[in-house]
Structures are given as structure tokens and as C-alpha cells.
C-alpha positions as CSV (number, residue, x, y, z in Angstrom):
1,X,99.3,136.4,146.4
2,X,101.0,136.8,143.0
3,X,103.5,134.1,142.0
4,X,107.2,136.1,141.5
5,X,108.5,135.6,137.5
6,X,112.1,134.7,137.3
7,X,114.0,136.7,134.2
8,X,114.1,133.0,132.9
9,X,110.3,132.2,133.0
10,X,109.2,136.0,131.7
11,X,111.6,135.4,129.0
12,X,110.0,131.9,128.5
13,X,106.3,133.9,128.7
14,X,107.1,136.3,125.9
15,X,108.1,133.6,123.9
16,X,105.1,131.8,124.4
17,X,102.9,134.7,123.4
18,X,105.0,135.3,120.5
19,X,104.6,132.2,119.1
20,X,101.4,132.1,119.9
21,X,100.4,135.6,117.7
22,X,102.8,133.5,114.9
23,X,100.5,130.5,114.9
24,X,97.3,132.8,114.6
25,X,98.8,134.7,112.0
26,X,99.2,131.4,109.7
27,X,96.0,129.9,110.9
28,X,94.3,133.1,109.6
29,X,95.5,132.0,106.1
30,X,94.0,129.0,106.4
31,X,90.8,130.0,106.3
32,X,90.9,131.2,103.0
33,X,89.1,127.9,101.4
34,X,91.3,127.2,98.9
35,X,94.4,127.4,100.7
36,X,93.0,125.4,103.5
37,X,91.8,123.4,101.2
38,X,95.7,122.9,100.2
39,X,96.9,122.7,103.5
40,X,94.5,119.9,104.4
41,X,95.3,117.9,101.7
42,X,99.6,118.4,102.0
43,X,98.8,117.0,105.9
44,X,96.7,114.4,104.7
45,X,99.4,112.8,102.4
46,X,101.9,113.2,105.4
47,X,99.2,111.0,107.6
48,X,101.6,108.1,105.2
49,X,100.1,107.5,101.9
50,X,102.8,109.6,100.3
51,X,105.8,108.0,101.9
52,X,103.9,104.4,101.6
53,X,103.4,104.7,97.9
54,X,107.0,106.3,97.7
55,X,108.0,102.9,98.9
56,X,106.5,100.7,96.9
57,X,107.6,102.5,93.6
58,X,111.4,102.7,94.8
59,X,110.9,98.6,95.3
60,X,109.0,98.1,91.6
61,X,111.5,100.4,89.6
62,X,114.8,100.0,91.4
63,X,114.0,96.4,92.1
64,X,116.7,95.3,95.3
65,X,118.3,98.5,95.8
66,X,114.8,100.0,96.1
67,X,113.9,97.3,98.1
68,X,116.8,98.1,100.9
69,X,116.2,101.8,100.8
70,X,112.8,101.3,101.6
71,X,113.6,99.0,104.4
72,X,116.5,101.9,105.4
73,X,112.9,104.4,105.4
74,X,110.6,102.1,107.1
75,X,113.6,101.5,110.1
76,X,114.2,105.0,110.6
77,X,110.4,105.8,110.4
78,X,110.0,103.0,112.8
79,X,113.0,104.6,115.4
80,X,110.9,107.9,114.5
81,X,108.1,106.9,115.5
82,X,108.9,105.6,119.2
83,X,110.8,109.0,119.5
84,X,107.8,110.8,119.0
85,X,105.5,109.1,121.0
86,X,108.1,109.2,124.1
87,X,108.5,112.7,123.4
88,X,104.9,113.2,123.1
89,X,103.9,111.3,126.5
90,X,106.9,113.5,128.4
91,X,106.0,117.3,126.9
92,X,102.6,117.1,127.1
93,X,101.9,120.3,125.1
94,X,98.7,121.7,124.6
95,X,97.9,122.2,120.6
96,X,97.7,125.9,119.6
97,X,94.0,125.7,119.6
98,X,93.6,124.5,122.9
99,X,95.7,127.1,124.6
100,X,94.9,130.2,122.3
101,X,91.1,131.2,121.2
102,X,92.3,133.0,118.2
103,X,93.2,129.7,116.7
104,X,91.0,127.0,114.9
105,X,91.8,123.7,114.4
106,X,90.8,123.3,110.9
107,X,91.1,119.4,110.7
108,X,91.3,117.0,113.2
109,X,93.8,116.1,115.4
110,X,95.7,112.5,115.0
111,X,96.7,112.5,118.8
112,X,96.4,114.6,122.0
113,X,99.7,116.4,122.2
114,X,101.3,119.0,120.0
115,X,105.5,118.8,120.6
116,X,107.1,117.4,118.2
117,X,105.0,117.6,115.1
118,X,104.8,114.1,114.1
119,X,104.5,114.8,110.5
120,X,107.4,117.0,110.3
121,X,109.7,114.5,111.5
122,X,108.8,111.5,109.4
123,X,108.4,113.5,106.5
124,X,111.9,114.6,107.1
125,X,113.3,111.5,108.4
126,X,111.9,109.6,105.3
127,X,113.2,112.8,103.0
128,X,116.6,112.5,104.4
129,X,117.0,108.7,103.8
130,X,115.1,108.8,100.8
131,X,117.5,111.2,98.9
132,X,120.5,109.9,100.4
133,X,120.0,107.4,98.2
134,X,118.1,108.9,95.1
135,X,119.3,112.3,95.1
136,X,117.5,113.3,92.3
137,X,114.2,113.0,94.6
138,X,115.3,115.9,96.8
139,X,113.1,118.7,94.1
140,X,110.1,116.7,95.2
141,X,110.4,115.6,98.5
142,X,111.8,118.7,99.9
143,X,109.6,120.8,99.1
144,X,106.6,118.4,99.7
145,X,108.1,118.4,103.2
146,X,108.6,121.8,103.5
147,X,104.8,122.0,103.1
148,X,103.9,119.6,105.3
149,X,105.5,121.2,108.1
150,X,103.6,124.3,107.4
151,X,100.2,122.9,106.9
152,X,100.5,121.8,110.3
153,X,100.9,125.5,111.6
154,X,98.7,126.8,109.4
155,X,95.9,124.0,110.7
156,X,96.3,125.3,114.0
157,X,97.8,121.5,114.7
158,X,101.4,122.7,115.9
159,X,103.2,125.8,117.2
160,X,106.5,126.9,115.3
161,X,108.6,125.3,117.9
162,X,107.2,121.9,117.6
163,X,107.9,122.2,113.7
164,X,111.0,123.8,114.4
165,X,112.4,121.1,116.8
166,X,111.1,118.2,114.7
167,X,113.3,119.6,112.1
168,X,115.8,119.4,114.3
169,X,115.3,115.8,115.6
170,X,114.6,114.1,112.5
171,X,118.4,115.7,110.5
172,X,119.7,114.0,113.9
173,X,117.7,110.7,113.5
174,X,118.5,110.9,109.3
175,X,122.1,111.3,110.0
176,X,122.5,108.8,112.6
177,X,120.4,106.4,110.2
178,X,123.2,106.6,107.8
179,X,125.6,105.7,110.0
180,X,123.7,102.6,111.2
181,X,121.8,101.7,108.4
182,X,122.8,100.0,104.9
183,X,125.0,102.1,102.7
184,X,123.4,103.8,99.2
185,X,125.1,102.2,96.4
186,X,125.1,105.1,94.2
């Protein structure tokens, strides 16, 4: 016997497929080799390396005041990163390759789950904290993160919505970090 579909769960189906067709769609441009050649890299520098050497050049050329902004980054990373593995053990979402043949994974997976997208909210937690207190970072970084977040569609890592909502969860985490954390002396 057929299960029933509430308006609520068809309208939660459609989306689904939706997003699903969405995901392909990007994945599709990442077979093109050069721009998955881009897209691999972009995700590879989000795996840390970026925000890590980031770090250490705020602390070498801003000497104390780089030194606290980093430790304001490395705290909220830190509060990021339990949020995302909570989140991660609760939704349990399939990546886009798993549930939808269509799409590849065209690098490997850092962990089982797809919602949130890890990279998207560090990238954007460490952005936010970042510019707060060197402004003039934000034509780098926000675009660099901006990019990130997409190569993780376009590498058939993440659906739209765990982007989407990571976006979301890291401009709260960012915000709240400035209300705990130490105050930019600009």
C-alpha cells in the first residue's frame, strides 16, 4: 500500500528534486577540466591552509593586534567547528552524489554527511571576523569565500541548501563573535 503525501511533505519532495536538478546542473560544469581544476583547488585552500596562513601573516605584520584577531578567528572557528559536527551527527544528509546518479563527486569527501557545508561556514565565520577587523581584506576574502561555497556544489560535495544554510549560520556565529569576543581597535 502507498504511503499518503501530506501537502507539507510533497511540497518538501519538489524541493528536493529541485535542488537536486540545481546541483547536477553545477556539477556538469565541473567537468569541464579546467574549471574543475579551479574548483578543486578553491576547496582545497578552504580544507585550512588559506585561513591558517591568513593567520600567521595578520600576527607577523600587525604584530599584537594581529595576534588577537587571530585568536578572535581561531575561537570562532573553534565554536564553528563543534556546531558543525553536532549539526552534522543530527541531519545526517546524504551528499548529492549519493542520493542522485546524475552527480559525481569530483574530489573526495572530508566526512560522511553533507548539511551544513563545513567549508562555507568557516570560510565565512573566519571572513566575518577577519574584516571586522581589517576591512580592507573584505575584496579578497569575500570573494575567495564566495567561491568556496560554490566549489562545493559544483564538486558534487554539497546541495544548495547546505551552502545556503551555512551562510546563514556562520553571519549568526560572526555576529555573536563580536559581541563576545575582543573588540577591533580600528
Amino acid at each position: 500500500m502507498a504511503k499518503m503525501l501530506t501537502p507539507r511533505s510533497r511540497l518538501i519532495e519538489r524541493w528536493v528534486v529541485r535542488e537536486s536538478a540545481w546541483c547536477a546542473r553545477a556539477n556538469r560544469w565541473g567537468r569541464i577540466a579546467r574549471f574543475r581544476r579551479l574548483m578543486t583547488w578553491v576547496s582545497r585552500i578552504g580544507d585550512g591552509p588559506v585561513w591558517y596562513a591568513l593567520m600567521a601573516s595578520l600576527v607577523l605584520v600587525d604584530g599584537m593586534r594581529g595576534l588577537i584577531a587571530t585568536l578572535h578567528m581561531a575561537g570562532t572557528g573553534f565554536v564553528a567547528l563543534m556546531l558543525y559536527l553536532g549539526i552534522k551527527r543530527w541531519s545526517r544528509r546524504l551528499r548529492p552524489y549519493e542520493r542522485d546518479r546524475r552527480i559525481e563527486a569530483l574530489t573526495p569527501a572530508l566526512d560522511r554527511y553533507s548539511f551544513p557545508s563545513g567549508h562555507t561556514l568557516h570560510a565565512l565565520a573566519f571572513t566575518w571576523v577577519a574584516v571586522t577587523w581589517y576591512p580592507m581584506l573584505a575584496v579578497v576574502l569575500f570573494p575567495l569565500t564566495a567561491l568556496i561555497a560554490l566549489s562545493r556544489v559544483v564538486l558534487g560535495l554539497h546541495f544548495p541548501t547546505d551552502v545556503a544554510a551555512s551562510v546563514v549560520l556562520a553571519a549568526l556565529l560572526g555576529t555573536a563573535s563580536l559581541s563576545w569576543g575582543p573588540t577591533p581597535m580600528i
